[in-house]
C-alpha positions in Angstrom: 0.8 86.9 -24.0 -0.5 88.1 -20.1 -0.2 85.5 -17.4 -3.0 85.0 -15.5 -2.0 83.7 -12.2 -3.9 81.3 -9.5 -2.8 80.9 -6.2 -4.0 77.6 -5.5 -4.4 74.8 -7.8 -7.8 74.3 -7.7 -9.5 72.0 -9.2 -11.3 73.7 -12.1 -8.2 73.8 -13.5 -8.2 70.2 -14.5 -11.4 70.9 -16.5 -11.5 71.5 -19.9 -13.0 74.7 -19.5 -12.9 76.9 -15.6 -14.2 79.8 -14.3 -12.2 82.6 -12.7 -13.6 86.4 -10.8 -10.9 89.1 -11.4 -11.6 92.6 -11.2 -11.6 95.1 -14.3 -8.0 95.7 -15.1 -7.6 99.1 -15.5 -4.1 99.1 -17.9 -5.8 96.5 -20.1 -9.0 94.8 -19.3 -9.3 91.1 -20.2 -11.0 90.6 -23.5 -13.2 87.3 -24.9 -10.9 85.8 -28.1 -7.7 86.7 -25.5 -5.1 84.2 -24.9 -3.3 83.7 -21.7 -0.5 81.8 -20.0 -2.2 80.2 -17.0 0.6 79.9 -14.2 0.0 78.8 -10.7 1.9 81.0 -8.1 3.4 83.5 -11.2 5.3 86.1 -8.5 6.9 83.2 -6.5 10.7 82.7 -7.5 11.3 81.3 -10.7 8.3 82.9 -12.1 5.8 80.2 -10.6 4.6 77.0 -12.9 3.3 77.2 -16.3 0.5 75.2 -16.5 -0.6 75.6 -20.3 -2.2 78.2 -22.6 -6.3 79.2 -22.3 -8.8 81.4 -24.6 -10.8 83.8 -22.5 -14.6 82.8 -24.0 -16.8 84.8 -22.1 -16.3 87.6 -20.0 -19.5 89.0 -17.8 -19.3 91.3 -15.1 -20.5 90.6 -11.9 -21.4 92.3 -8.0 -20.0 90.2 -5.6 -22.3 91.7 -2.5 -25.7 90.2 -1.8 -28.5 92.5 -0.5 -27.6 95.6 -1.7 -28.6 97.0 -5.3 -26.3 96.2 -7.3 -25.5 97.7 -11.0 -24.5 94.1 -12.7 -25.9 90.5 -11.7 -24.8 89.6 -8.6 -22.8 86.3 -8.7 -25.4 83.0 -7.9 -24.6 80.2 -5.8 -23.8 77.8 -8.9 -21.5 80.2 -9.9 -19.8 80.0 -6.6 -19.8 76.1 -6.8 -18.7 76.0 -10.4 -15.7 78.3 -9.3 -14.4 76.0 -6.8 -16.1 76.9 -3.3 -18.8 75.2 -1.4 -20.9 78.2 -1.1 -21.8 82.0 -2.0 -20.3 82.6 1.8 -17.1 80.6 1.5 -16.5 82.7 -1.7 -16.7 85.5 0.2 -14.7 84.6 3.2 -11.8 84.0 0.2 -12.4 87.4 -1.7 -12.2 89.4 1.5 -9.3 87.6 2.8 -7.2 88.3 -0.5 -8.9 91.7 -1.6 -9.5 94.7 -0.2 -13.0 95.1 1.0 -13.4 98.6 -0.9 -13.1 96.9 -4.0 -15.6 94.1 -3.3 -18.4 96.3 -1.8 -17.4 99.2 -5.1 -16.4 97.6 -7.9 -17.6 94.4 -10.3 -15.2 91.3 -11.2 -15.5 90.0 -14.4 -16.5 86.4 -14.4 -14.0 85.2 -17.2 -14.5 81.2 -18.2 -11.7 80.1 -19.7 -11.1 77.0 -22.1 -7.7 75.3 -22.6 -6.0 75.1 -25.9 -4.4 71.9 -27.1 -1.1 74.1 -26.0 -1.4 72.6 -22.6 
């Protein structure tokens, strides 16, 4: 089973189902039916802390840069809320701070939503 790791424990992750942005994986892309160990902090010493067990349910991609054209839907302001920011903008102030802006202004995410299994 993959990890799929968060580096803050935000709150979606108290819901019974979240939504996460992570760009196409290009060993093994995430796939819808795909379970995965959620784990806050997974590279920290110790291996970081397992937080429980989630199918991936959807999987849609997603351009992350408004006014430009884009190949994919661009991410929407509920989406931004639903994923744990107060805003498209404070979204983006996050991805560019933890991703390289090539890949932002290149390539899609994949807007995964996630739903816990009773394996929690």
């Amino acid at each position: 089973m993959r990890v799929l790791g968060f580096s803050e424990k935000w709150g979606k992750l108290r819901q019974d189902s979240f939504t996460t942005f992570r760009f196409v994986r290009k060993d093994k892309d995430w796939q819808v039916g795909e379970l995965v160990l959620i784990v806050y902090k997974p590279r920290s010493k110790g291996g970081g802390e397992k937080l429980g067990i989630a199918e991936i349910i959807s999987k849609d991609p997603k351009d992350m840069v408004l006014g430009r054209p884009h190949t994919y839907p661009i991410v929407t302001l509920a989406e931004a809320n639903a994923d744990g920011f107060d805003g498209y903008w404070e979204m983006w102030d996050w991805l560019v701070e933890t991703y390289p802006r090539q890949r932002i202004y290149n390539e899609p995410m994949n807007k995964l939503t996630l739903r816990w299994t009773n394996d929690k």
